[in-house]
C-alpha positions in Angstrom: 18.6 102.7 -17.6 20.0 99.6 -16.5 22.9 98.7 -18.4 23.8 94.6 -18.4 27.4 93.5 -19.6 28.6 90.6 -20.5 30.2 89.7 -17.4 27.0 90.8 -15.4 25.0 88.7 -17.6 27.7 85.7 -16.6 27.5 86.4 -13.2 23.3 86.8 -12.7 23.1 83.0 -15.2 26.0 81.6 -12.9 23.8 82.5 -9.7 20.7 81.0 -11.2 22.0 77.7 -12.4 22.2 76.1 -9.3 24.8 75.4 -6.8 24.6 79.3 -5.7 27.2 79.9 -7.5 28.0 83.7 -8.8 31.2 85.5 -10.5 33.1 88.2 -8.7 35.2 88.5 -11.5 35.5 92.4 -12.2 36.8 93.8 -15.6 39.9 91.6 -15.6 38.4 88.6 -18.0 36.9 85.7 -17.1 39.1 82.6 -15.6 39.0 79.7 -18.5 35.9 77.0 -18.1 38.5 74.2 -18.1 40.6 75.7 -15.4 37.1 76.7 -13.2 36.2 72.6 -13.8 39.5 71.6 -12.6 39.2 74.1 -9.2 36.0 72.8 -8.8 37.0 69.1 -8.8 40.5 69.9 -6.5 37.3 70.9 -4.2 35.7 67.6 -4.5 38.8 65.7 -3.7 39.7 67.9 -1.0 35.9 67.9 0.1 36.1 63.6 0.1 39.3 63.1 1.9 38.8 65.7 4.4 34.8 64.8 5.6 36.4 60.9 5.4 39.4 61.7 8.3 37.3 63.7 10.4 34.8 61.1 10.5 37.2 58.5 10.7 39.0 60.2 13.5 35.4 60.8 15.5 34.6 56.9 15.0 37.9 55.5 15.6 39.6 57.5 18.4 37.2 59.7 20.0 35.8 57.9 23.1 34.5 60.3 25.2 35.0 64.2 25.9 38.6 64.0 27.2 39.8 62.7 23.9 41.3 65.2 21.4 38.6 66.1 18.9 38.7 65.9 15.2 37.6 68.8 14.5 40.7 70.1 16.2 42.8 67.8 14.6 41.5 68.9 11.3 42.1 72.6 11.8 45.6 71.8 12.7 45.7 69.5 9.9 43.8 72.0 7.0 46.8 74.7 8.8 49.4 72.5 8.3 48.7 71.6 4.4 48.0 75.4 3.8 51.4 76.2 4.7 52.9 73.6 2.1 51.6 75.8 -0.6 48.1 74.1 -1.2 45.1 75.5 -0.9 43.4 77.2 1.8 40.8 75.3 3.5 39.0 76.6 7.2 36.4 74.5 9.0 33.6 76.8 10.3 30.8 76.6 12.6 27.2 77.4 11.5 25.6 75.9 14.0 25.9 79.8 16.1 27.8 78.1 18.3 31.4 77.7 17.9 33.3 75.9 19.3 36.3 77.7 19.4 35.5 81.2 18.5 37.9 81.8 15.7 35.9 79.2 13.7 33.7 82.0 12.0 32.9 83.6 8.9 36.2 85.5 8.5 35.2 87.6 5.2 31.6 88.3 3.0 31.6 85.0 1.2 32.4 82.6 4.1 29.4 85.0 6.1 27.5 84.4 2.2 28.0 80.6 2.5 27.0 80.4 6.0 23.9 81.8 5.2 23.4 79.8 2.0 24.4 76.5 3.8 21.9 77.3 6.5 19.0 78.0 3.9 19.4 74.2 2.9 22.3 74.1 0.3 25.0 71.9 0.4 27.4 73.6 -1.6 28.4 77.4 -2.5 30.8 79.3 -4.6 32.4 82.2 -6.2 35.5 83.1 -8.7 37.2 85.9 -7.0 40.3 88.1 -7.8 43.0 88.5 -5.1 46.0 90.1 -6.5 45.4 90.1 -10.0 44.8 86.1 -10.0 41.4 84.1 -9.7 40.2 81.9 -7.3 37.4 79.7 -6.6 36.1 80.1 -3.7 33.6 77.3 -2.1 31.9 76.1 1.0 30.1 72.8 1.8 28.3 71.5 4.1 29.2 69.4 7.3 26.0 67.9 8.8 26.1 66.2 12.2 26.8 62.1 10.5 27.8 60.2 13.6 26.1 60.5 17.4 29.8 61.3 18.9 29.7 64.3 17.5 27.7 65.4 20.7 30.1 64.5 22.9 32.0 67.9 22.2 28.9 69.6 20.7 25.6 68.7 23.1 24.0 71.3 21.0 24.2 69.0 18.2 21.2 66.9 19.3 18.7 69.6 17.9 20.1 69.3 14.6 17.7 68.1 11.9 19.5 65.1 9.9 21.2 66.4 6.9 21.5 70.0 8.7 24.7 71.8 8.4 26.2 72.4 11.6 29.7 73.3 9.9 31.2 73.9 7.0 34.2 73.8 5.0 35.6 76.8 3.2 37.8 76.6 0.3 40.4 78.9 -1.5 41.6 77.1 -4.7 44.1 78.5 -6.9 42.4 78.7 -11.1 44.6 77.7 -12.9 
């Protein structure tokens, strides 16, 4: 007999309502709404000013091949604001081929999102427990948006418009 809880119940309505988002949440309680809402819209911020620099950067200062890409600049950068204490943010390839080759799927939800980004959705999530605290965890999409982006990736060109060819994962404190 199949036995459905509450929290199972949460999680299976979660994964259903769009956004492919689901609850890893395990016996601990569930994070407040309000503090899930206010993760999710650090994400969006995050999401805006980040996709706005790297595409700045690509259109403003990238030239040609030999110049320093923005995508590098924005791991450095992502690195850099991690280490200040704010959250964790990667930039990952799903194109299947990387750049630099520690620009994977690290763990199962950034190989999850990869696979969810590449079946056509733009965003994906997850609460999570890491040391007795939760976490959203989220992934959008980065779709190829300027032709430069070919200089460093000639792969790019076979991308269908709107495709993700990247993505950006997110580990945001609930609170």
């Amino acid at each position: 007999m199949l036995r459905v809880t509450s929290l199972t119940l949460c999680a299976l309505l979660a994964a259903t309502a769009g956004g492919g988002s689901t609850s890893a949440l395990s016996g601990e309680g569930k994070p407040d709404e309000a503090a899930v809402k206010r993760a999710r819209k650090t994400v969006r911020l995050l999401d805006d000013v980040y996709k706005t620099v790297i595409v700045l950067i690509t259109d403003k200062y990238v030239k040609d091949r030999k110049d320093y890409p923005a995508g590098r600049a924005a791991i450095r950068w992502l690195n850099d604001v991690a280490s200040k204490g704010h959250p964790k943010t990667r930039l990952l390839d799903v194109s299947g081929e990387p750049y630099n080759p520690r620009n994977v799927a690290e763990d199962e939800f950034e190989r999850e999102g990869v696979k969810q980004l590449k079946a056509g959705k733009g965003y994906y999530e997850q609460v999570v427990r890491k040391d007795g605290k939760p976490y959203l965890r989220a992934m959008t999409a980065v779709p190829v948006v300027l032709p430069k982006c070919v200089l460093c990736h000639p792969h790019y060109k076979e991308a269908k418009k709107g495709e993700a060819v990247g993505a950006l994962s997110y580990t945001v404190p609930i609170e």
